[in-house]
C-alpha positions, -999 to 999 in steps of 0.1 A, spaced: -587 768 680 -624 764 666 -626 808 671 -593 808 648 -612 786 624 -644 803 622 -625 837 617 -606 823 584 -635 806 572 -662 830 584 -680 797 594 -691 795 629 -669 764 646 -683 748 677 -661 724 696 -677 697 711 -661 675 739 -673 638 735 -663 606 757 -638 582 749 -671 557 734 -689 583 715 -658 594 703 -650 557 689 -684 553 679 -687 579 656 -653 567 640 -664 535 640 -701 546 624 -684 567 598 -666 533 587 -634 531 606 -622 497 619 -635 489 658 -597 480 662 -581 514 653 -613 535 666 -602 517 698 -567 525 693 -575 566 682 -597 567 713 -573 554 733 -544 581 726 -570 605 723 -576 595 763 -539 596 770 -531 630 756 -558 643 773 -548 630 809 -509 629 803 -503 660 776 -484 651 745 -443 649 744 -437 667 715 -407 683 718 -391 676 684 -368 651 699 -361 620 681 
């Protein structure tokens, strides 16, 4: 995904893999509530161990 970026933008895009904390760290530092940093962090977590269900369902 971050090649596809940098070709449309002609930016380079670097992805960067952080932990569940400094993930809610940074969201918390740039002014998002602990509580729902928590909560992001937490799906965050689950997709990444369990894979997302979206198959347009209900």
């Amino acid at each position: 995904m971050a090649e596809i970026i940098g070709k449309v933008t002609g930016q380079p895009i670097q992805h960067i893999s952080l932990s569940d904390e400094e993930l809610e760290v940074g969201m918390v530092h740039a002014g998002m509530p602990e509580e729902y940093a928590d909560m992001l962090a937490g799906l965050d977590r689950r997709i990444r161990e369990n894979g997302s269900n979206n198959e347009g369902g209900d």
